[in-house]
C-alpha angles and dihedrals in degrees: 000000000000146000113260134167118211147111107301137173142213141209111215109184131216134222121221112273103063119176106163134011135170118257143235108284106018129129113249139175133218102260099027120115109266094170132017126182137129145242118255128212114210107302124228136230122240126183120256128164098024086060102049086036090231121136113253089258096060098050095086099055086059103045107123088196123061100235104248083049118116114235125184123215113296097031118148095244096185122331130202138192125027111222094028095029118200119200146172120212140194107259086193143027106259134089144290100262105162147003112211118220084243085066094259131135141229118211110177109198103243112238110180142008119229131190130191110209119198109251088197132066092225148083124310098239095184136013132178142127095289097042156003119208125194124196115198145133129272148128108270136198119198106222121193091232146349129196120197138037120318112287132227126182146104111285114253135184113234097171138049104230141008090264103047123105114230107245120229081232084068098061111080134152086263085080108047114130090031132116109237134213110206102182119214096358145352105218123223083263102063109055091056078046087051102050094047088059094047092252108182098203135343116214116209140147093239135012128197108241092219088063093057083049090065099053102027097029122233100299085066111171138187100232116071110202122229121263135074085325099152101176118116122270106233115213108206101199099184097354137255143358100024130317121185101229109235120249095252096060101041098036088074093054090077101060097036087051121121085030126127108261133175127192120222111211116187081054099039090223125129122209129201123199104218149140087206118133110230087185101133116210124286113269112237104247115255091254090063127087118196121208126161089006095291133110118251116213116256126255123283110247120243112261129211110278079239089074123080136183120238095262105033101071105108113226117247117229129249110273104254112239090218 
């Protein structure tokens, strides 16, 4: 588990129902809309042809909606004649799903909206109706789990120190919308806390599992599924109870705060999009002593009885002639 800045790319899947997505070769930014669709309910069948008494393989040629469009209740589905006028109409608010070879048509009640945002500044490198995958630059943190919907916001402390817990009387409104790092542990109390505030992720070393319950129920899972889910995304960064965060991870929070930041789920990765250096001081070498705050001179080496000083050198006695 360390901080690294490099290329990186991710896999943002997509539910069935597409309608829009953004394509090979675009620009995209983490927290714009990369896939849109919806969730249909079980469409129903409305007559055609038979009504209009056209054959299946005119009906086409008189459809005032595209199929794939959404309609709601009363729209003019396809229309004959002038002075005696045919039409079909929607009976319900949904979309145009089908046209049948005997000339009918299927409209599905539409139940729900969903929308996929980009969780990297990059380039979309494949789209299609399965995924979208982004390759771009950041700073990245490998995390053991998380648990919600993708997360986009700008970082945040919430704690003083690696080994401190985040206190529910530090989650307030004033910071809906925001990534927060927690520190050491996030209590049960926080993520409700959270929620209720509009949170969009919370970032610990170690999270209760009875405070994800709460908010994501007992069958609590690691992947959030794409949609208005507006429950925290919960980064695990070494797992459960309560885990100090080492130097070397949370030192970094404090010069990459106030950045944007996304956290990818189905990965359990958060990124950070900053020019920020995360280089540390150089460590005195071993050799060297500090007092006062100076530096003291290192040691002179130890030098070859051979060599001698100027000085040091003792003076030999006159040979005796005796």
């Amino acid at each position: 588990m360390s901080w690294r800045r490099e290329r990186w790319s991710a896999d943002h899947s997509l539910p069935i129902g597409v309608t829009k997505r953004a394509q090979v070769g675009e620009l995209v930014r983490a927290g714009d809309i990369i896939a849109a669709g919806a969730t249909l309910a079980g469409a129903l069948r409305v007559s055609g042809a038979r009504r209009l008494g056209l054959s299946p393989t005119d009906l086409e040629r008189e459809l005032r909606v595209r199929v794939g469009s959404d309609v709601v209740a009363g729209t003019v589905l396809a229309r004959v004649g002038r002075r005696f006028p045919r039409s079909v109409t929607a009976p319900i608010d949904g979309r145009l799903l089908h046209v049948t070879v005997d000339g009918d048509l299927y409209i599905a009640p539409i139940v729900d909206r969903w929308t996929v945002r980009a969780t990297l500044d990059g380039v979309v490198s494949r789209s299609d109706d399965a995924v979208v995958e982004i390759e771009g630059e950041a700073w990245c943190l490998r995390a053991a789990a998380a648990y919600g919907p993708d997360a986009v916001g700008e970082l945040t402390l919430g704690v003083d120190g690696p080994d401190a817990d985040l206190a529910p009387a530090r989650i307030d409104v004033r910071l809906s919308g925001r990534i927060i790092v927690g520190g050491a542990r996030v209590s049960a109390e926080v993520i409700p806390r959270a929620h209720a505030c509009g949170v969009a992720g919370l970032v610990a070393g170690a999270v209760p599992p009875a405070g994800l319950r709460v908010v994501y129920g007992d069958a609590v899972t690691a992947s959030g599924s794409p949609g208005r889910d507006d429950r925290p995304t919960v980064l695990c960064l070494m797992g459960f109870g309560s885990g100090a965060l080492p130097q070397a991870v949370y030192e970094p929070f404090a010069a990459l705060a106030g950045a944007r930041a996304t956290i990818h789920t189905a990965s359990a990765r958060l990124f950070v999009f900053s020019a920020a250096s995360l280089d540390r001081p150089e460590v005195p070498p071993p050799d060297r002593v500090r007092k006062d705050d100076a530096p003291v001179a290192t040691a002179p080496a130890e030098r070859p009885e051979a060599e001698a000083e100027e000085g040091d050198v003792e003076e030999e006695e006159p040979a005796s002639g005796r």
